[in-house]
PATOR-475100 format. One record per atom (N, C-alpha, C): atom name; y, x, z; residue in three letters. Coordinates in Angstrom, 1 decimal, decimal comma. Atoms other than C-alpha are relative to their C-alpha. Layout:
N
- CA; Y; X; Z; ALA
...
//
This chain:
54
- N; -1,4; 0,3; 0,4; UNK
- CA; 91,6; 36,0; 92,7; UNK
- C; 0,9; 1,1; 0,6; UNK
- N; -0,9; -0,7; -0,7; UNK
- CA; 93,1; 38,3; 95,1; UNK
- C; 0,0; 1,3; -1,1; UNK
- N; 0,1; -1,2; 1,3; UNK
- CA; 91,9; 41,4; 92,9; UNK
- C; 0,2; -0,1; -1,1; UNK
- N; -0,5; -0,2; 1,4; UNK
- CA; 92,7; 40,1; 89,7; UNK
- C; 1,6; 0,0; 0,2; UNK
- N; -1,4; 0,3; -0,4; UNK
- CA; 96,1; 39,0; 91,2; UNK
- C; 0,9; 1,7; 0,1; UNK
- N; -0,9; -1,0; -0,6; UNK
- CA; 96,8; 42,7; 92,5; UNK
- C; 0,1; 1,5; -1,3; UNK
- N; -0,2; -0,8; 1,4; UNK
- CA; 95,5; 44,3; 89,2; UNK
- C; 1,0; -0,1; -1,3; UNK
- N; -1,0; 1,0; 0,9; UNK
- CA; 97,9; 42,0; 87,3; UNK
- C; 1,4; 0,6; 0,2; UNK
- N; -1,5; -0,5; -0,5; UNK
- CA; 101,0; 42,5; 89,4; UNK
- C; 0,3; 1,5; -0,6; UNK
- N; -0,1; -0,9; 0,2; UNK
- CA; 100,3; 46,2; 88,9; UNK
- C; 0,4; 0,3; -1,3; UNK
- N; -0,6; 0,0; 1,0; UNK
- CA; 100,1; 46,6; 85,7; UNK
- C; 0,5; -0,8; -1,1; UNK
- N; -0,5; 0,9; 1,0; UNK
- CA; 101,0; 43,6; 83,7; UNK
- C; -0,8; -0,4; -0,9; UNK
- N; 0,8; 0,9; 0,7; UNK
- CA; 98,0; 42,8; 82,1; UNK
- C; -1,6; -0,1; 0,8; UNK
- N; 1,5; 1,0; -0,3; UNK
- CA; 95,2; 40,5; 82,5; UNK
- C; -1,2; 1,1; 0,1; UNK
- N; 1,3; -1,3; 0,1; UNK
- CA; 92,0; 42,6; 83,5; UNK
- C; -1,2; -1,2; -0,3; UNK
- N; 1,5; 1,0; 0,5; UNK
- CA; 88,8; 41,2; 82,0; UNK
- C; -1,1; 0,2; 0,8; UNK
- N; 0,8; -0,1; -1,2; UNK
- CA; 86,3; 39,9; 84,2; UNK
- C; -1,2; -1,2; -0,2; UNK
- N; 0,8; 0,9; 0,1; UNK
- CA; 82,8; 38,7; 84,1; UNK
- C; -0,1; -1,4; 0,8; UNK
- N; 0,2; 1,0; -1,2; UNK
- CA; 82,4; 34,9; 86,0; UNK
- C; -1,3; 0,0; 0,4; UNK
- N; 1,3; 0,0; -0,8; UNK
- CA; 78,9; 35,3; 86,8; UNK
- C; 0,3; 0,8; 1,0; UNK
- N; -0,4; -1,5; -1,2; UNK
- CA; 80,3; 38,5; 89,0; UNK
- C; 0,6; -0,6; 0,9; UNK
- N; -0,7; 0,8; -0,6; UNK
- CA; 82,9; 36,2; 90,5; UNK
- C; -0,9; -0,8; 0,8; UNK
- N; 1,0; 1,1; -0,2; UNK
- CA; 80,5; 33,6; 90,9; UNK
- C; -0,7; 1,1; 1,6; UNK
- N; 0,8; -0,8; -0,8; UNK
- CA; 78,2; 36,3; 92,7; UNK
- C; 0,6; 0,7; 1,2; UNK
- N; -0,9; -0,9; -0,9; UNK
- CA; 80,7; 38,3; 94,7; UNK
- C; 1,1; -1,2; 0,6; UNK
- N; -0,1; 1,2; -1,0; UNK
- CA; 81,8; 34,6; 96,6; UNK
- C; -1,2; -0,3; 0,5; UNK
- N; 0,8; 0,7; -0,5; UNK
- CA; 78,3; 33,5; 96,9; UNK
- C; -0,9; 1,3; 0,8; UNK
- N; 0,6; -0,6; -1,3; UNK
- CA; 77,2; 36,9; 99,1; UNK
- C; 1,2; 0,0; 0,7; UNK
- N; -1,0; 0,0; -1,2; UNK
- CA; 80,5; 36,6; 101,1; UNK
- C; 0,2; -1,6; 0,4; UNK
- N; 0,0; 1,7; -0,4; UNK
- CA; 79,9; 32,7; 102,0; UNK
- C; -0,4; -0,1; 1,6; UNK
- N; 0,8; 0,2; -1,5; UNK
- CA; 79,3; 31,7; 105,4; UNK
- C; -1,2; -1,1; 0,3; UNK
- N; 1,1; 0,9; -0,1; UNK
- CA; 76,2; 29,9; 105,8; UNK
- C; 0,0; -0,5; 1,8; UNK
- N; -0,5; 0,8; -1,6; UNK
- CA; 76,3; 27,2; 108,5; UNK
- C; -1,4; -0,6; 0,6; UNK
- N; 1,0; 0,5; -0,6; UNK
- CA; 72,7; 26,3; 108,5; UNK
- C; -0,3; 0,1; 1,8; UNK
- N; 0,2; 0,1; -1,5; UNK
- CA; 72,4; 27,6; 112,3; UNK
- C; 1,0; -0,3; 1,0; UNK
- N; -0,2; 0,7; -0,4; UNK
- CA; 75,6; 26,0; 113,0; UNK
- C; -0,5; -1,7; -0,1; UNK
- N; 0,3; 1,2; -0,3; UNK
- CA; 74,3; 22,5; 111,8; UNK
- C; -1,0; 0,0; 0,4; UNK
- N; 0,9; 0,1; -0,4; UNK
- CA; 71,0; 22,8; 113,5; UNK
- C; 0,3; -0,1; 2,0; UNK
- N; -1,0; 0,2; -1,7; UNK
- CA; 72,9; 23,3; 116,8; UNK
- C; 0,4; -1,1; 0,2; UNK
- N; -0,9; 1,5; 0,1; UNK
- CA; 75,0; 20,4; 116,1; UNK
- C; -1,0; -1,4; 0,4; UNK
- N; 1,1; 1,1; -0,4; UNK
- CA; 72,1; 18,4; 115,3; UNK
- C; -1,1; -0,2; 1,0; UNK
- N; 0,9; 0,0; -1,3; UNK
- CA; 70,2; 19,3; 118,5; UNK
- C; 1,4; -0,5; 1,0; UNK
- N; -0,9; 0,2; -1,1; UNK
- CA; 73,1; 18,3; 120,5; UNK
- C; 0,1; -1,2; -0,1; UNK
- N; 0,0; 1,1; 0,5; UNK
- CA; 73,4; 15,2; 118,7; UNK
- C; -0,6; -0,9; 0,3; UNK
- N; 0,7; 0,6; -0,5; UNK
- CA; 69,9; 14,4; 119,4; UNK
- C; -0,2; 0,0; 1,6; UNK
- N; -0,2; -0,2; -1,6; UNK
- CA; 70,3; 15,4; 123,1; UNK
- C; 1,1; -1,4; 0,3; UNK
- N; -0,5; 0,5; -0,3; UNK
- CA; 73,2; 13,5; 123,5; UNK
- C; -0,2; -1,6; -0,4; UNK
- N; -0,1; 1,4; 0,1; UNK
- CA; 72,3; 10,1; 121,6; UNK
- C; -1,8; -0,1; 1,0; UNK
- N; 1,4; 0,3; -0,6; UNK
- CA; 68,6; 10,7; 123,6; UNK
- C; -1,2; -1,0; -0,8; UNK
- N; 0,8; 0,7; 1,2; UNK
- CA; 66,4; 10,1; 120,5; UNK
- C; -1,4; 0,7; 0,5; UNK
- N; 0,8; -0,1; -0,3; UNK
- CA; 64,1; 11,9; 121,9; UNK
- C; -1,1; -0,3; 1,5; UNK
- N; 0,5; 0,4; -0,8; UNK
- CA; 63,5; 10,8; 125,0; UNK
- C; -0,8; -1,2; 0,0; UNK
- N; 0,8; 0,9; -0,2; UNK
- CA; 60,9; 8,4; 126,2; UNK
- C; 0,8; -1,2; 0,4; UNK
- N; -0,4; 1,1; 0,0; UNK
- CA; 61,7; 4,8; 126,7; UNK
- C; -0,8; -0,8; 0,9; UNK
//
């Protein structure tokens, strides 16, 4: 959006633009949280003591 936005302003017209590119060029700049929620959920299990013995 930013780059269509700054091509626009410039010159006043619409630049034509594939959405699969779009699509693609968000989904390698995404932040992947998998090794935040595996943290999480080891803390989770730590703290509710699901694994401990009984």
């Amino acid at each position: 959006m930013i780059e269509f936005s700054k091509i626009y302003i410039e010159t006043g017209v619409a630049p034509k633009f594939d959405p699969i590119g779009v699509y693609n060029n968000f989904n390698h700049n995404r932040i992947h949280h998998s090794k935040s929620m595996m943290k999480l959920k080891n803390e989770i299990r730590k703290y509710l003591m699901i694994d401990e013995t009984w």
